[in-house]
C-alpha positions as CSV (number, residue, x, y, z in Angstrom):
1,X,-118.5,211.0,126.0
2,X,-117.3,210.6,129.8
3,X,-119.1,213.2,132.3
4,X,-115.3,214.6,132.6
5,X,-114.1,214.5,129.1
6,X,-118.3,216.5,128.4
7,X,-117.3,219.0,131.1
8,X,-114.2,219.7,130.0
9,X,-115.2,220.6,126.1
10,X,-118.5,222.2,127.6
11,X,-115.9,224.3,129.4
12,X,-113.8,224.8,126.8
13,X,-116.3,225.7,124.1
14,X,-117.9,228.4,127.1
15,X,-114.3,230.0,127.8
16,X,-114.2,230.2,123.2
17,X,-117.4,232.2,123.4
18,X,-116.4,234.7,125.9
19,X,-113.4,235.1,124.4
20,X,-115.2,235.9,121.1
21,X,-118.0,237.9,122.4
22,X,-115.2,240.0,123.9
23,X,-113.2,240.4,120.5
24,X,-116.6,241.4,118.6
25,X,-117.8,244.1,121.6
26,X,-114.2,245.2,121.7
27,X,-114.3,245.9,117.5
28,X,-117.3,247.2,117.9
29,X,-116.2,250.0,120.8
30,X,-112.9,251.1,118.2
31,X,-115.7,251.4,115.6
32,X,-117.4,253.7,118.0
33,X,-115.1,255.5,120.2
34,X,-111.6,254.5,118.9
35,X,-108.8,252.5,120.1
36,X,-107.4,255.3,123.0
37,X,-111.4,255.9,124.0
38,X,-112.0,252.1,124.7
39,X,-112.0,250.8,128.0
40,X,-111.3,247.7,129.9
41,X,-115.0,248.9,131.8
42,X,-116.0,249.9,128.7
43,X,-115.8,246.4,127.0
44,X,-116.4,244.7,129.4
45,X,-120.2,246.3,130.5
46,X,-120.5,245.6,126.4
47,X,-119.8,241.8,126.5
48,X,-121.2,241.6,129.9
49,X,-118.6,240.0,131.6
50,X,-116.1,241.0,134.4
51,X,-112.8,243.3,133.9
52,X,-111.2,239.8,135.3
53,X,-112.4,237.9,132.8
54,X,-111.0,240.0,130.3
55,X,-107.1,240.0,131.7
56,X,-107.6,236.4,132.3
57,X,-108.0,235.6,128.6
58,X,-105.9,238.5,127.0
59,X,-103.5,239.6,129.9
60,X,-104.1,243.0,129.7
61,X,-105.5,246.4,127.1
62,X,-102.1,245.8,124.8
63,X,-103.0,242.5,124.7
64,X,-106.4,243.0,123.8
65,X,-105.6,245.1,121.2
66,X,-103.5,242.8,120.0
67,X,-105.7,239.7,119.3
68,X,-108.1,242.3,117.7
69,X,-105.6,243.3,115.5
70,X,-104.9,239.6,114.8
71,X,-108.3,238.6,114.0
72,X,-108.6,241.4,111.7
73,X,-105.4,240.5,109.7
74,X,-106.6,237.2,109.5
75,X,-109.9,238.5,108.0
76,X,-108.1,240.0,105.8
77,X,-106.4,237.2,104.2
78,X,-102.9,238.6,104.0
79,X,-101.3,237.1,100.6
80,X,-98.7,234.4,100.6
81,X,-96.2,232.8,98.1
82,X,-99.0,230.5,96.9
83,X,-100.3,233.7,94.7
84,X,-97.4,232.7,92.5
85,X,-98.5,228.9,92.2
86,X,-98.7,228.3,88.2
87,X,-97.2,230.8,86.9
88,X,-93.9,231.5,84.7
89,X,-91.9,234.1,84.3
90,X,-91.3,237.5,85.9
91,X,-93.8,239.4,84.2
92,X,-96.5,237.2,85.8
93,X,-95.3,236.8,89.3
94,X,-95.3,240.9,88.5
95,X,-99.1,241.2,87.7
96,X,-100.2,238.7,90.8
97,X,-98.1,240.6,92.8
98,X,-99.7,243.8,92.0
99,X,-103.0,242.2,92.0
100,X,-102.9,240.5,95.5
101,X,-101.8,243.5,97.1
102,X,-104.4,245.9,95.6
103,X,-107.0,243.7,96.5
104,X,-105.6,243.4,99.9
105,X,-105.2,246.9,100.4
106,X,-108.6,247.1,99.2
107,X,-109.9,245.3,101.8
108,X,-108.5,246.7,104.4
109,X,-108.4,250.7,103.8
110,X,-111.2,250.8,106.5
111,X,-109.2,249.6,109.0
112,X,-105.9,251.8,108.4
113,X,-108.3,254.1,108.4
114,X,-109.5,253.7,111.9
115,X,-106.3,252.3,113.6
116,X,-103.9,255.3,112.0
117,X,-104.2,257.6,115.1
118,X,-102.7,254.5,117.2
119,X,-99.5,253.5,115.1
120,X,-97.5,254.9,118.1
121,X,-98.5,251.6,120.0
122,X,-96.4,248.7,120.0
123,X,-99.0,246.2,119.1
124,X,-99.8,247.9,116.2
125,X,-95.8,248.5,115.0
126,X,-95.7,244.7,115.4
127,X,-98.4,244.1,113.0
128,X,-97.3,246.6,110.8
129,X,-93.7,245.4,110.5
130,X,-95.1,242.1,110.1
131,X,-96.9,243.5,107.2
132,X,-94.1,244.9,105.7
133,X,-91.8,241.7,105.9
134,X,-94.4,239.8,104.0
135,X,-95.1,242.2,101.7
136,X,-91.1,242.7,101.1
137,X,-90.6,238.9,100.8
138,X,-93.7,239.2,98.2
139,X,-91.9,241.8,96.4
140,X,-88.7,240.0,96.2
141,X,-90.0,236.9,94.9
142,X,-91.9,238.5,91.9
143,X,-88.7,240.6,91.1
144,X,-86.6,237.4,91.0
145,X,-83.1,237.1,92.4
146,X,-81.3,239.6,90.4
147,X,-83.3,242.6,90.4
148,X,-84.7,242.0,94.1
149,X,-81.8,243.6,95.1
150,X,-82.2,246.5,92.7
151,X,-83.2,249.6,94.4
152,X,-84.7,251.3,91.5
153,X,-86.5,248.0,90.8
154,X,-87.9,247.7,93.9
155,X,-89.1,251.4,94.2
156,X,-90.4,251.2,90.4
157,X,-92.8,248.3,91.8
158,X,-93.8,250.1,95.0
159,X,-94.7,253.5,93.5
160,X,-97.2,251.2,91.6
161,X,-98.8,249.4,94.5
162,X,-98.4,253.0,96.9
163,X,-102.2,254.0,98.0
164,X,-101.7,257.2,96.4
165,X,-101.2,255.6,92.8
166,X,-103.6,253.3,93.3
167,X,-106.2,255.5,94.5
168,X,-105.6,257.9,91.7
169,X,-106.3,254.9,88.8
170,X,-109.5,253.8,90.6
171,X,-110.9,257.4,91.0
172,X,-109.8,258.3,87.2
173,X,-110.8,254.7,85.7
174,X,-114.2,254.7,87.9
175,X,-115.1,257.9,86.4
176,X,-114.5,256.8,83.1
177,X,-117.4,253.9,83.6
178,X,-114.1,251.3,84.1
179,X,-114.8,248.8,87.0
180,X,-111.8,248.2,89.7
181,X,-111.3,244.6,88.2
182,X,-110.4,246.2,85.1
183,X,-108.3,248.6,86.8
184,X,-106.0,246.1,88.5
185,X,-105.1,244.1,85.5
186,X,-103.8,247.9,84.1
187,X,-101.8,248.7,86.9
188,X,-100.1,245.3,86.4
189,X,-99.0,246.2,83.4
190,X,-98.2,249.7,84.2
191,X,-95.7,247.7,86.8
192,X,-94.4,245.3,84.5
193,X,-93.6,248.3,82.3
194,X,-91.6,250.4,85.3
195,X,-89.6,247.5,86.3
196,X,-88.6,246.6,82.9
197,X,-87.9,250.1,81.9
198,X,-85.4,250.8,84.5
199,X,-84.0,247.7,84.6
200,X,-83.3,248.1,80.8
201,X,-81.9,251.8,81.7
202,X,-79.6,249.6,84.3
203,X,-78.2,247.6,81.1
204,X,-77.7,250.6,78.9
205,X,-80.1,249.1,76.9
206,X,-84.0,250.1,76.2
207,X,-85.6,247.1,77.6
208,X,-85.6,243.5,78.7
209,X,-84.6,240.9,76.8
């Protein structure tokens, strides 16, 4: 490697390290004190570099908080179309639905949990529309065409998947000895059940056919 060409990835791989350490002490400090408690001074003193360095690679606090937020989401592994890869039928795309969002929700309760006193800020409404739209595009595509734009439908599906339903089977199942992977495979079917219920109801008739 050319002395420039070294000095420029030496560079580069530096200016990826600060911007990491920064990310990790900035978690860290929301762990601690909470997003509104966290300082620029504050984060900076904890990843020991200047306030400057800090608006130089994220602009300013918003946009801090934003590409925390990001690499949290990411962490996360927000679901995507491929969770319907394989599978026939509307009953299935049903069950992975539920499924991928339970297990997403899952993994991420600790952070609603410590971000919820923020959702006034605009960084976090953008993530959380964002969240939304996927999870709405997710929803639509398990449904299928015809009963994606059934209210009823939809809000059959969603009262499933809500935190309060879900919540309620893992505290009842779990107390029962029943493990949350065999919880999620019942609240599948408790979905599959709703939607075809009221869409049979929508027919005049007592199911799907």
């Amino acid at each position: 490697m050319a002395p420039r060409a070294y000095t420029q990835h030496r560079r580069a791989e530096t200016s990826r390290q600060t911007r990491h350490r920064i990310l990790e002490s900035t978690l860290a400090l929301y762990r601690e004190r909470g997003v509104a408690d966290t300082t620029l001074k504050a984060v900076a003193e904890r990843a020991d570099v200047s306030r400057g360095t800090i608006l130089h690679h994220f602009g300013s606090g918003d946009g801090l908080l934003g590409a925390v937020l990001d690499q949290v989401v990411e962490s996360l592994d927000l679901p995507d179309e491929r969770i319907y890869e394989g599978l026939a039928g509307r009953d299935a795309r049903i069950r992975a639905f539920v499924d991928a969002i339970v297990v997403f929700n899952e993994r991420g309760v600790s952070w609603w949990t410590m971000f919820e006193a923020e959702m006034q800020r605009p960084e976090l409404q953008k993530r959380e529309a964002h969240y939304w739209s996927v999870l709405g595009q997710l929803q639509a595509k398990a449904l299928g065409p015809r009963l994606a734009a059934d209210p009823l439908a939809n809000a059959a599906l969603l009262s499933v998947i809500h935190p309060a339903t879900v919540g309620t089977f893992l505290w009842s199942f779990e107390r029962a000895g029943v493990g949350k992977e065999d919880v999620r495979p019942i609240l599948g079917d408790l979905a599959v059940d709703a939607v075809r219920r009221v869409a049979g109801r929508r027919r005049g008739t007592g199911g799907l056919s």
